[in-house]
N, C-alpha and C positions, 0 to 999 in steps of 0.2 A: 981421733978427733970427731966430734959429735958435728955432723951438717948443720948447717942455719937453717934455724925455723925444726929444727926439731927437738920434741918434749924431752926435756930431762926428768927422766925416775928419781926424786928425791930417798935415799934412804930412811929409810923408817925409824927413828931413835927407839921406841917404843920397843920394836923388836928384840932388842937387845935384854929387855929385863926378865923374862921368863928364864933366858939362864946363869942372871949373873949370879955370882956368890955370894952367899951372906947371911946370916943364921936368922931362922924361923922365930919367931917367938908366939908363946899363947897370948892371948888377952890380958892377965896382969904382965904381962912382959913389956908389951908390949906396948901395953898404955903408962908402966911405969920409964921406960925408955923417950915414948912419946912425951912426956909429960919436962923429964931430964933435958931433951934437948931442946924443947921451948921455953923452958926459963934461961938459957943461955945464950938461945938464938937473937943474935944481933941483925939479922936482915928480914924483910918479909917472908914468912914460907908462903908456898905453892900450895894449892893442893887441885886435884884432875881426880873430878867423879862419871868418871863414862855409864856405870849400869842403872837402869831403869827401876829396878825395887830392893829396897834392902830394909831388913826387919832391922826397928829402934828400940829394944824391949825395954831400956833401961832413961825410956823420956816417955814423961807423963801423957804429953801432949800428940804422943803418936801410940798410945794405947787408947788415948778417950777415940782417936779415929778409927782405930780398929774395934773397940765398942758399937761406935757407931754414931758416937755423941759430937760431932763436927761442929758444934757450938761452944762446946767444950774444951775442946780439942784449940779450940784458935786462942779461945782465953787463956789456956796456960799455955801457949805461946806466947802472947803478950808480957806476961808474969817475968818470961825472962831477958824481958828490954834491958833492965838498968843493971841487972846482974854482967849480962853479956857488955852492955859498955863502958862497967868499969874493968872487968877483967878483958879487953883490947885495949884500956888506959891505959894497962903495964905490961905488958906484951907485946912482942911484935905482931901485927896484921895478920891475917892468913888472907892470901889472894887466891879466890877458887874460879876453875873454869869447872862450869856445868855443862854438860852434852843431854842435848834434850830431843826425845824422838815424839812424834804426835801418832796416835792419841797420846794426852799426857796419863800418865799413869795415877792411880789414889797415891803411891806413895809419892810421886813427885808431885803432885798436886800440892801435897801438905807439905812438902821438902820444899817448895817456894816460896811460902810462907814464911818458913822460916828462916830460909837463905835473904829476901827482901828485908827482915827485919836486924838478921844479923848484918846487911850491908851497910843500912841505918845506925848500926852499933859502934861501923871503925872496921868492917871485916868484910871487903869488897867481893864481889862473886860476878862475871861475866858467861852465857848464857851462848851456846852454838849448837849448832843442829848438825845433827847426827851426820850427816851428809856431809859437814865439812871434814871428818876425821875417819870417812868410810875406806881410805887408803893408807891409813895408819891403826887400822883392827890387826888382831885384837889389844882394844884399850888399854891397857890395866889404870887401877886404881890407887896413885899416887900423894905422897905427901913428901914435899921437896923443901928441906931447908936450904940447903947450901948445894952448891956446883960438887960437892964431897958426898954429900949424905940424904939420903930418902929412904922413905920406908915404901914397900909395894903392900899395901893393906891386904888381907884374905879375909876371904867371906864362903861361908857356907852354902848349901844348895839353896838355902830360904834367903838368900842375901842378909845373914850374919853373922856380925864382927868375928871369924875366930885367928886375930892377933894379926901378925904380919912381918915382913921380912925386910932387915936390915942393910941395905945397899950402900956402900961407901969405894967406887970403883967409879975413878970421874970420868970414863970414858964410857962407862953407862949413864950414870947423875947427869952429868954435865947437858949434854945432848937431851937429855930427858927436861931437863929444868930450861933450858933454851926453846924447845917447842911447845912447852905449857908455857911459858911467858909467852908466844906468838899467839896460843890460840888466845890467851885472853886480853890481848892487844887486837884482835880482828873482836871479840864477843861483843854482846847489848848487856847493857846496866840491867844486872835482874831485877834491879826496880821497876823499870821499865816494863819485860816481860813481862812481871808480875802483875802490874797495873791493865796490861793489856792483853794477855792470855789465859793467866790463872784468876784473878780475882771476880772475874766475873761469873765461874763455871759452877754449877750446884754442886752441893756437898757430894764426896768422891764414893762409888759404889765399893763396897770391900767386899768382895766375895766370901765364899765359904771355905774356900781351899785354899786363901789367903788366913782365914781364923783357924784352919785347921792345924796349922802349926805351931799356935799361940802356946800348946801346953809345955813345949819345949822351954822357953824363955820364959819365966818365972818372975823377971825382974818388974818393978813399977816406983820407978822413982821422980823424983824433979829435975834429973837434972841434965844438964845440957853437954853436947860436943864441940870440939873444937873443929 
């Protein structure tokens, strides 16, 4: 029996996913899988982005900022308002919790841009600081349909996509999709944040050893993430 007035250790749900079971998949696997289980998803998915940069090679609008062109870079942002809200017309939602550390980073700088816009679209995102989840490290990077099923996203040393791992073991899921619904029940409207944190800061510095790895990803497309 635990004394009055002392802290209980909540267990960690989190913890559990580095070794549940569940088969790897590459990039087209994974986004063709991804794609499979959200045309049939009937409830909102989750999704929990805890890391600070991950390379976009295959959106326009996060090459013009790695260009350097940040004027540019916001306009084809815009470009994808109407697209992104008819495609959450016929879809279910995705409710994301963002974990934000300060300084903000070039890639989260432009990541709230777009996050703001797609919250405007029908596709809600809630905003916590790093601090709140310092005893549930390490994060991993989730996308939670159902109390059955999620994928644990993987990402390379440069932060990219390479595909992700199929999770459907509900005493991993479950507990997992129960505390990203809390954090993003305690988050700020990243519209919010965005109005008052990012939007005001000068266009984002991109280092050299940030382009240094550009020749890797090849990609330059228009198009957008879910």
């Amino acid at each position: 029996m635990t004394e009055q007035g002392t802290r209980v250790r909540l267990r960690n749900p989190f913890a559990a996913v580095a070794d549940a079971d569940g088969p790897v998949l590459d990039v087209p696997a994974y986004q063709a899988g991804f794609e499979r289980d959200h045309v049939v998803c009937t409830e909102p998915m989750w999704k929990l982005e805890r890391a600070q940069e991950f390379f976009e090679p295959d959106v326009a609008s996060w090459r013009a900022m790695m260009d350097g062109d940040w004027e540019r870079s916001l306009a084809l942002i815009q470009r994808v308002a109407q697209p992104l809200a008819e495609y959450f017309a016929r879809r279910q939602p995705v409710r994301r919790v963002r974990v934000v550390e300060f300084p903000i980073t070039a890639y989260l700088q432009w990541e709230m841009h777009v996050l703001a816009l797609r919250a405007a679209a029908g596709s809600p995102c809630r905003v916590v600081p790093a601090a709140r989840v310092r005893d549930l490290e390490p994060v991993p990077e989730l996308v939670v349909f159902s109390p059955t099923l999620m994928y644990e996203v993987l990402y390379d040393e440069h932060g990219g996509g390479r595909g992700g791992r199929r999770v459907t073991d509900p005493g991993v899921v479950g507990p997992c999709l129960r505390a990203t619904q809390a954090l993003f029940d305690e988050g700020e409207d990243v519209r919010d944040f965005h109005e008052r944190e990012i939007a005001p800061l000068p266009p984002p510095h991109v280092t050299d050893e940030m382009r240094a790895a550009l020749p890797a990803y090849a990609h330059r497309t228009e198009e957008f993430r879910v």
